[in-house]
C-alpha positions as CSV (number, residue, x, y, z in Angstrom):
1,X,-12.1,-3.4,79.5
2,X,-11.1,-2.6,75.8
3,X,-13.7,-4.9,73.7
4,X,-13.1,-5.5,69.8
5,X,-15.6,-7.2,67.9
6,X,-15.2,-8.5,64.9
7,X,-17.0,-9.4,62.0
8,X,-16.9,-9.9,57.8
9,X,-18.1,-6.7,56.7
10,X,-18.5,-4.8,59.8
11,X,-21.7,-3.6,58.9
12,X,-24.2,-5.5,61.1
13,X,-23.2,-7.5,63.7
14,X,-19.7,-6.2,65.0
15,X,-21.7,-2.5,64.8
16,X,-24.1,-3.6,66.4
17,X,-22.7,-4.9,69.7
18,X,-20.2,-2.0,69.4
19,X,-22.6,-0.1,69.7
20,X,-25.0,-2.2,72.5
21,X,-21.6,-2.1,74.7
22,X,-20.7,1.0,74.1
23,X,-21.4,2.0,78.0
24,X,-20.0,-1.2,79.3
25,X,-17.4,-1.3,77.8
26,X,-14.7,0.7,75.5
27,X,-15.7,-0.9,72.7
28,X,-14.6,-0.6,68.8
29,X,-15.2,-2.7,65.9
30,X,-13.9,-4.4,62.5
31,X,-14.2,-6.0,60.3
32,X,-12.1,-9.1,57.9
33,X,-12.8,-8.6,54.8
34,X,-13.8,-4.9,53.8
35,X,-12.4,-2.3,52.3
36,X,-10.3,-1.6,55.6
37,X,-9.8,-4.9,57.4
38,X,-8.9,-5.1,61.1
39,X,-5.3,-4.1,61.8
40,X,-2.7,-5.0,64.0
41,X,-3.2,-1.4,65.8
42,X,-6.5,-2.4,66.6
43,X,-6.0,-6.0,67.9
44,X,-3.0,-4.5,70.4
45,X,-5.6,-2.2,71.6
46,X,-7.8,-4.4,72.5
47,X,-8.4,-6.8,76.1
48,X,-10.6,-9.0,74.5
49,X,-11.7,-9.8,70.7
50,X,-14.8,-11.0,70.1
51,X,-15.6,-12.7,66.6
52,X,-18.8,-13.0,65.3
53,X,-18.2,-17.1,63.9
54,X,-15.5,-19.3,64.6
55,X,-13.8,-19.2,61.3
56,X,-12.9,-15.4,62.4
57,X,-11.0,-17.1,64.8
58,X,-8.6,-18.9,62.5
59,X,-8.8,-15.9,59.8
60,X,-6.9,-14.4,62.8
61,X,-4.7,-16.1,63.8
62,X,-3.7,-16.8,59.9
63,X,-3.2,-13.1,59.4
64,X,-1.5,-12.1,63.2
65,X,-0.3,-15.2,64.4
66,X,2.0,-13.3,67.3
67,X,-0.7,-11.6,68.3
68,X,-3.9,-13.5,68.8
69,X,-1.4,-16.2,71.0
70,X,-1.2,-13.2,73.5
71,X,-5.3,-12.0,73.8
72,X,-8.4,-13.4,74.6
73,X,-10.5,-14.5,71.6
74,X,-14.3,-15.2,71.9
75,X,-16.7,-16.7,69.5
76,X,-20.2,-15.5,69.7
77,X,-21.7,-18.0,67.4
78,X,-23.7,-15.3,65.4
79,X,-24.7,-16.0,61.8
80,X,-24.1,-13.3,58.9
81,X,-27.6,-13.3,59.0
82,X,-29.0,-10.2,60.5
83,X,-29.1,-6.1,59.7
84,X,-27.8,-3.4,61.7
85,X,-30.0,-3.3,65.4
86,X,-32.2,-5.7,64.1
87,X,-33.7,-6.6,67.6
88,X,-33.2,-10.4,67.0
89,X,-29.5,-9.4,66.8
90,X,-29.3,-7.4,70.4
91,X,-31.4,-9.8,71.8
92,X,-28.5,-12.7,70.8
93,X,-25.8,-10.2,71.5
94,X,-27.4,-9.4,74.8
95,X,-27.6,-12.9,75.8
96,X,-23.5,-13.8,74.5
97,X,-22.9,-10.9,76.7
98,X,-22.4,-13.0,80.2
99,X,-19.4,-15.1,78.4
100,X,-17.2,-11.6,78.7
């Protein structure tokens, strides 16, 4: 399964669980609002997308409308409020893991 996860910045938390998934799953990440935000490309790519808060959710579907209609979108309910592998972080991504 092809796994994008998405957050703001794609700095913590969506390279984080990229990374934690990487042997699980293909797994890439992006981010919304950076200096290169998530493209089309990378949502047509992808099996399932998996966003870090809710509001990515709508942020998508306001920029791709066509396209988020046709994929699976999770939420993980994570908080911009962790570093890179901070272990709190893995442990929550660990534990969102079972809704893929």
């Amino acid at each position: 399964m092809k796994v994008l996860f998405i957050c703001n910045q794609n700095l913590h938390r969506s390279k984080t669980a990229e990374e934690l998934f990487k042997d699980r799953f293909q797994s890439k990440s992006a981010g919304l609002f950076n200096e290169h935000p998530v493209t089309e490309k990378q949502l047509s790519w992808a099996d399932t997308i998996v966003v870090m808060e809710e509001e990515m959710r709508l942020e998508l579907a306001k920029r791709f409308p066509g396209k988020i209609m046709q994929k699976r979108v999770i939420s993980f309910d994570i908080p911009d409020t962790f570093c890179y592998n901070q272990p709190e972080l893995v442990q929550m991504l660990k534990e969102k893991a079972g809704l893929l």
